[in-house]
C-alpha positions in Angstrom: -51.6 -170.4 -27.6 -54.8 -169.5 -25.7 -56.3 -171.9 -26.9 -54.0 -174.6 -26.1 -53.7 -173.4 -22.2 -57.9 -174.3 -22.2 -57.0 -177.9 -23.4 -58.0 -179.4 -20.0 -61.5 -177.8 -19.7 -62.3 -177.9 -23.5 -61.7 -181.9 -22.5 -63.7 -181.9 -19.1 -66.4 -180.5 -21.5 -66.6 -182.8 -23.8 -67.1 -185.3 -21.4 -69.3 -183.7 -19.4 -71.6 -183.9 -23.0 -70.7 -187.7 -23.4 -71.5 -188.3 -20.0 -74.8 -186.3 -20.3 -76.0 -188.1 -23.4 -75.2 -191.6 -21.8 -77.2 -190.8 -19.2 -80.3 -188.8 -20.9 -82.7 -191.6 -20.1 -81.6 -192.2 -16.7 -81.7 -188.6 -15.3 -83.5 -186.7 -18.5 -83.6 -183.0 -16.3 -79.9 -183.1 -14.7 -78.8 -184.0 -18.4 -80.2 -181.8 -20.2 -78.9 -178.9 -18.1 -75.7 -180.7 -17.7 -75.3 -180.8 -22.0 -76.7 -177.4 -21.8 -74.2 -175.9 -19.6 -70.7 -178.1 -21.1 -72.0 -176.7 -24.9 -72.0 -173.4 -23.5 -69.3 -173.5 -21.6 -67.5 -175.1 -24.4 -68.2 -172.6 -26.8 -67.3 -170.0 -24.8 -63.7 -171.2 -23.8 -63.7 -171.4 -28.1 -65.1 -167.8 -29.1 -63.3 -165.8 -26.4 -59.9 -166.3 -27.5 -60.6 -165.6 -30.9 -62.9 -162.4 -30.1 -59.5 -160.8 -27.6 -57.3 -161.6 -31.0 -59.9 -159.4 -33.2 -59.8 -156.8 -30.5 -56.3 -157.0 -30.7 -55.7 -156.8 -34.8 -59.1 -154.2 -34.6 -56.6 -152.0 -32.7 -54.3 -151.8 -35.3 -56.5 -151.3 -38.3 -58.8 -148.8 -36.0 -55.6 -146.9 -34.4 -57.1 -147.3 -31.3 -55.0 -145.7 -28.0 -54.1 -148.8 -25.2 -56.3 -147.2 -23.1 -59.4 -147.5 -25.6 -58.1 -150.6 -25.7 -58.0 -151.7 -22.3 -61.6 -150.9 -21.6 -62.6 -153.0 -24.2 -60.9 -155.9 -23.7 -62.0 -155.2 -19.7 -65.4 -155.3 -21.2 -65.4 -158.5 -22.7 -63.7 -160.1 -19.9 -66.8 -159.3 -17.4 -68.9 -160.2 -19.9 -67.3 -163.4 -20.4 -66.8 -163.7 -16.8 -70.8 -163.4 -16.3 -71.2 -166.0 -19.3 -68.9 -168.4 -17.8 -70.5 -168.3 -13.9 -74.0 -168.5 -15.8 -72.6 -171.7 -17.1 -71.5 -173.0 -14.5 -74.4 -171.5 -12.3 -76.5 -174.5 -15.0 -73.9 -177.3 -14.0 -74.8 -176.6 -10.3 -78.4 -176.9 -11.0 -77.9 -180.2 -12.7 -76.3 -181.6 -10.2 -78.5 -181.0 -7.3 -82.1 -180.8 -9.6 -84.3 -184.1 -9.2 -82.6 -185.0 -6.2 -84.9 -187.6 -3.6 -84.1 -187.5 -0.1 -82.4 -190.6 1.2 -85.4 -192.0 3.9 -82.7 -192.8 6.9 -81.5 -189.3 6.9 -83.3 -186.2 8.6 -84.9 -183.5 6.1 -83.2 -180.5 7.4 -80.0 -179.6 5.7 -76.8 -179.7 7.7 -73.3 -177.9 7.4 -71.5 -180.3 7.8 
């Protein structure tokens, strides 16, 4: 069931790898990182689910309390949390890496 929930990104990541083999010659920095970041994110969204379903089945077999329980499974979700913005944290580089300035535009960056 987790899994199925994560059918949208797993998707958006496998095109984001399509995508970043077509255009490996084109743009070889932006993607590389891009393919870099959608494997990783990709295998992420696939392990976590199945590493929270250990913890839970480990609980049984290991008689572990909810409590012991909860701080693992609180564990794992920061780490995953970290993994995940360090994969997107890539994606962001991709996008903006390699970039030339457009000539008719001013250097400085704007807000709006």
């Amino acid at each position: 069931m987790q899994l199925l929930v994560q059918i949208p990104s797993l998707l958006l990541y496998v095109v984001g790898i399509v995508f970043a083999f077509v255009y490996r010659q084109q743009s070889r920095t932006p993607s590389m990182l891009a393919l870099l970041a959608c494997a990783f994110l990709l295998c992420l969204s696939l392990v976590m689910p199945f590493i929270s379903n250990y913890l839970l089945y480990a609980r049984s077999v290991n008689e572990w309390s909810i409590e012991k329980l909860g701080h693992i499974l609180g564990g794992v979700s920061i780490v995953s949390s970290i993994l995940s913005a360090l994969g997107n944290g890539l994606l962001l580089t991709a996008i903006f890496i390699d970039r030339k300035p457009r000539p008719d535009l001013p250097l400085k960056p704007s807000i709006l």
